[in-house]
TORLUMTI-324436 format. One record per residue: x, z, y of N, C-alpha, C, O in turn; residue number from 0; residue in one letter. Coordinates in steps of 0.2 Angstrom, whole numbers. Each point is the difference from the previous one (the first is absolute). Layout:
N
nX;nZ;nY;caX;caZ;caY;cX;cZ;cY;oX;oZ;oY;num;residu
X;Z;Y;X;Z;Y;X;Z;Y;X;Z;Y;NUM;A
...
END
This chain:
137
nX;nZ;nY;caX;caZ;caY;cX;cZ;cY;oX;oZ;oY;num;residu
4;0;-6;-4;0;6;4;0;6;5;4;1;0;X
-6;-8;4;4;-2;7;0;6;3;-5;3;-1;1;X
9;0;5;-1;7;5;-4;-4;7;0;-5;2;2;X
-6;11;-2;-1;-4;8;0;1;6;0;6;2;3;X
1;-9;1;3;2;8;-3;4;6;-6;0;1;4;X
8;2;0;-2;3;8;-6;-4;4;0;-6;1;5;X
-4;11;1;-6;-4;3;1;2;8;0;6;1;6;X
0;-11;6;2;2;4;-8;-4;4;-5;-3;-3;7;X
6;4;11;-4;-4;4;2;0;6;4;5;1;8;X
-5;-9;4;4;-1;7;-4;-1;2;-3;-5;-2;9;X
1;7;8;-4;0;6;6;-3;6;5;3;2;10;X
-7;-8;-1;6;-4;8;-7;1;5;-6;1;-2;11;X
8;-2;11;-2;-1;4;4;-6;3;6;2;0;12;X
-7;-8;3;3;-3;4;-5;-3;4;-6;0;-2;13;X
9;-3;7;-1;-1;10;-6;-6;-3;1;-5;-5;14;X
-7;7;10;-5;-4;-2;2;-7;5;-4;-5;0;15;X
10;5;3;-2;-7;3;6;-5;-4;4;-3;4;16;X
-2;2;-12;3;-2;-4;-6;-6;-3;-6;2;0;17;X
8;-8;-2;-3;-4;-3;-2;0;-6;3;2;-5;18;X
-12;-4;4;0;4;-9;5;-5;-6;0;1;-6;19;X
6;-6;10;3;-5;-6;8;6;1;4;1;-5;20;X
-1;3;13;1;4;-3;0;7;-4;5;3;-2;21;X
-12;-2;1;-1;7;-1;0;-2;-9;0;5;-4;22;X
-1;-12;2;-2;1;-5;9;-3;-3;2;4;-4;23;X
1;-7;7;8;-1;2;4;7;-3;5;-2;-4;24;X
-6;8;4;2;6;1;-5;2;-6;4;1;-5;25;X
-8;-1;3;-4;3;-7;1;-3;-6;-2;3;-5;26;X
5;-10;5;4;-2;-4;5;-2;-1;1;-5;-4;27;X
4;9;8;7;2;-1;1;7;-3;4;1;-5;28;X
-10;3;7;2;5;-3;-5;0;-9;1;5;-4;29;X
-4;-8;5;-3;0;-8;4;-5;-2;-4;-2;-3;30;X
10;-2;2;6;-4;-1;4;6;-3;1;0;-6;31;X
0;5;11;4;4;-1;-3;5;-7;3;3;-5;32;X
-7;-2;7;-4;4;-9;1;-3;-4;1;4;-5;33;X
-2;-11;3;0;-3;-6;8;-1;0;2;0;-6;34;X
2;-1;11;7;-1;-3;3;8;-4;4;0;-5;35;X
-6;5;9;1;6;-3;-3;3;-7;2;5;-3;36;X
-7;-12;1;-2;1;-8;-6;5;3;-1;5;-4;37;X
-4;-5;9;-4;5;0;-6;-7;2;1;-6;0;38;X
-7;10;1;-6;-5;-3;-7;3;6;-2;6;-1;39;X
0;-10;7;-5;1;3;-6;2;-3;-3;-3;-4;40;X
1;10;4;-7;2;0;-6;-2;1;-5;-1;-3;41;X
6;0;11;-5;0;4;2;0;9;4;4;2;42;X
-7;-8;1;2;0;6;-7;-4;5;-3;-5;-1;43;X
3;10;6;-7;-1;4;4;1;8;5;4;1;44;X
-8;-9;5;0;-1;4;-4;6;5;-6;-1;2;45;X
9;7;-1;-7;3;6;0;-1;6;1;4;4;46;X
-2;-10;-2;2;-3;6;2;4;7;2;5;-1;47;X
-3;-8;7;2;3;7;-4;8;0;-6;1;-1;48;X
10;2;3;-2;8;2;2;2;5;5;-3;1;49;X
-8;8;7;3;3;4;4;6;-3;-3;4;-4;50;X
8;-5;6;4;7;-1;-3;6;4;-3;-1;6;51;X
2;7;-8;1;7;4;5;1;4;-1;4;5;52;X
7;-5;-5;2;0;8;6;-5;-4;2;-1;-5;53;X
0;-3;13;6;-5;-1;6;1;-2;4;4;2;54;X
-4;-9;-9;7;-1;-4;5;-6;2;1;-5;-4;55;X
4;6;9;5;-5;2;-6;-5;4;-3;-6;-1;56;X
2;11;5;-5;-3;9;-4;-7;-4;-1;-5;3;57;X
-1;6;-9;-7;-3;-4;-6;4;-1;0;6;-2;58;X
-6;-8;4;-5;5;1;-5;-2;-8;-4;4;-2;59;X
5;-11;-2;-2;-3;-4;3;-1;-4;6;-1;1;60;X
-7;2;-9;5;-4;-4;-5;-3;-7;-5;1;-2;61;X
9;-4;0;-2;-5;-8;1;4;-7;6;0;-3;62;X
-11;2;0;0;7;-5;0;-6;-7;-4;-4;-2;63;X
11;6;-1;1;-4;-7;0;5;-5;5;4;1;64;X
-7;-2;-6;1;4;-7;2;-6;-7;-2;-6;0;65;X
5;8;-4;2;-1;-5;1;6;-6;2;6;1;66;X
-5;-8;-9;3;6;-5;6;-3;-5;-1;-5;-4;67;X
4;6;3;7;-4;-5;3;6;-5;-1;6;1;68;X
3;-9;-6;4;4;-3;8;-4;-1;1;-6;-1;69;X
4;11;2;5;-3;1;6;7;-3;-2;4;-4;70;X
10;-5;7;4;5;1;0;6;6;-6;2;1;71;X
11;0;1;4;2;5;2;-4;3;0;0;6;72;X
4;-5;-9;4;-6;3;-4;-4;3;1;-4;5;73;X
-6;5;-8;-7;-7;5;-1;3;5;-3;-3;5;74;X
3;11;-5;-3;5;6;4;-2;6;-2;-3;5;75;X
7;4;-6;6;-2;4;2;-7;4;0;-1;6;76;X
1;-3;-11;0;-7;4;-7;-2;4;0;-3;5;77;X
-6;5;-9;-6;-2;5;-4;5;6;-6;-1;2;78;X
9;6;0;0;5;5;6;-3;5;-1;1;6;79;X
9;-5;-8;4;-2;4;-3;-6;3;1;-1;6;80;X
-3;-2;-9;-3;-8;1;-4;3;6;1;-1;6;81;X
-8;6;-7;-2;1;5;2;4;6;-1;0;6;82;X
5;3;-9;5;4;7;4;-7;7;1;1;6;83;X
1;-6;-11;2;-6;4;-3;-5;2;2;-6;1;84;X
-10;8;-2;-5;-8;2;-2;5;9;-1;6;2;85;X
1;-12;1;0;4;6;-8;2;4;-2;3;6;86;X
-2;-7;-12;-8;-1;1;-5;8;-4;-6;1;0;87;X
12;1;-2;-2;8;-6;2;3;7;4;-1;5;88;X
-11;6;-5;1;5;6;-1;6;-5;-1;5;4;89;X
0;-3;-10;-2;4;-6;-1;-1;-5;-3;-5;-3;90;X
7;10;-2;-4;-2;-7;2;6;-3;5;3;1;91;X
-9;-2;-7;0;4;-4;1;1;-8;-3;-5;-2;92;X
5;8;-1;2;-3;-8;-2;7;-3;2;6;2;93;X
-6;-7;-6;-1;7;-6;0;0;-6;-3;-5;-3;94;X
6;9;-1;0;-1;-8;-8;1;-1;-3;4;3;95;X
1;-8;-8;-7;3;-3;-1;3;-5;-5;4;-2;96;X
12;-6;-2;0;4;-10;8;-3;-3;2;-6;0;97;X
0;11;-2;7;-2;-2;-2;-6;-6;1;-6;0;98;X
-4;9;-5;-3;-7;-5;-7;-3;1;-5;2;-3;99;X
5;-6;8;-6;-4;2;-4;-4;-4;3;-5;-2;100;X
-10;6;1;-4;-6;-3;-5;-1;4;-5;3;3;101;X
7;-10;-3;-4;-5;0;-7;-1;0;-3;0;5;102;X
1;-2;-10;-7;2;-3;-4;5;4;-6;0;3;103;X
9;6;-5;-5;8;3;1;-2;9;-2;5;4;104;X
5;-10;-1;3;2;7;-6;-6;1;-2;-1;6;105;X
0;-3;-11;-5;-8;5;-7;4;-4;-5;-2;3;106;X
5;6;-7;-8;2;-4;-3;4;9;-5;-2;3;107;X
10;7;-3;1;5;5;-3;-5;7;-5;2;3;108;X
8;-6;-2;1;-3;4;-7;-6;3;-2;-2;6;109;X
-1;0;-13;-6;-2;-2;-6;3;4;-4;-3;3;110;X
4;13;-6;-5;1;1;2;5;8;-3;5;1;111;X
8;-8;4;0;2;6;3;5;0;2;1;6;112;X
1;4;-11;5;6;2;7;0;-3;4;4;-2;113;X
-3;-11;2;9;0;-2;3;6;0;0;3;6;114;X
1;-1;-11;7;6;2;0;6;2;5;2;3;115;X
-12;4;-2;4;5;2;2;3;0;0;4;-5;116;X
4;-3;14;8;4;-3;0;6;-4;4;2;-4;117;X
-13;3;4;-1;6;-3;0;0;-8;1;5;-3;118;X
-4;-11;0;-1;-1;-7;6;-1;1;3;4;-4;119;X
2;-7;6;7;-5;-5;3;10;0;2;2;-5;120;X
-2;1;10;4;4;0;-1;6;-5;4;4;-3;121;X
-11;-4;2;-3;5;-2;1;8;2;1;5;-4;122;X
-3;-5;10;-2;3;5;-4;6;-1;-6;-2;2;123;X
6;8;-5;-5;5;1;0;4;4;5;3;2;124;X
-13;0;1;1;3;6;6;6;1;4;1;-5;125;X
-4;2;9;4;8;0;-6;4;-3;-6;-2;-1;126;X
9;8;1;-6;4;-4;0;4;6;4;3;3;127;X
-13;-3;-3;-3;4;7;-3;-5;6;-3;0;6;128;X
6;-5;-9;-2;-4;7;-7;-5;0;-3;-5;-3;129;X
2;7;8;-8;-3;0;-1;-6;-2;5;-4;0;130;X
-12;1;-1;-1;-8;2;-4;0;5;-5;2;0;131;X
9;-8;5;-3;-2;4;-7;1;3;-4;-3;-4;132;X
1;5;9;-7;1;3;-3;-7;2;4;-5;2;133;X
-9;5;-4;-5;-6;1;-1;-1;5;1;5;3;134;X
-3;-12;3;1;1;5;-9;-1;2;-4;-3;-3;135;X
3;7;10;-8;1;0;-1;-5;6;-6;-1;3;136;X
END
């Protein structure tokens, strides 16, 4: 049985006033870069233009991308560099989601609207003594 890899996602922001032939320019450089690294596109959705809450590099807008992949370390790396030197990235963020990632349970998941959460992956129980939450009136 193959070992399976790390499951990761990346959330970028870049400058709404970029072209969609470069923005899309930029999303498959770095999906280029996942497959050379031997890792495999999950899932990748567009949440298009957003106002920022207060200004990031005198931008009041930005272009909201996510991605889920599974790859290395080494893929974490080179494709956080890439975005560190694209000069149209005003943000981005990179999270492990499971040292052995599947697939399958991540698009079921994904299916029924609650991909992944982080409290079931982690299995999360409360503290002891601590209330739940009050109902709002």
């Amino acid at each position: 049985m193959a070992k399976k890899l790390a499951g990761y996602e990346t959330t970028f922001i870049t400058r709404v006033d970029q072209t969609e032939d470069q923005l899309k320019t930029l999303k498959d450089r770095l999906f280029a870069i996942v497959k050379d690294y031997k890792g495999e596109i999950i899932h990748q959705e567009d949440w298009g233009k957003r106002k920022f809450a207060y200004p990031i590099v005198k931008e009041v807008r930005g272009q909201y991308t996510h991605f889920v992949y599974t790859g290395t370390s080494d893929l974490i790396a080179e494709l956080e560099r890439n975005l560190r030197l694209n000069e149209q990235t005003l943000r981005f963020m990179t999270i492990c989601l499971a040292k052995e990632f599947d697939k399958d349970t991540y698009m079921k998941e994904l299916g029924t609207g609650t991909p992944l959460k982080r409290e079931e992956r982690m299995e999360v129980t409360p503290a002891p003594g601590a209330a739940p939450a009050a109902a709002a009136v």
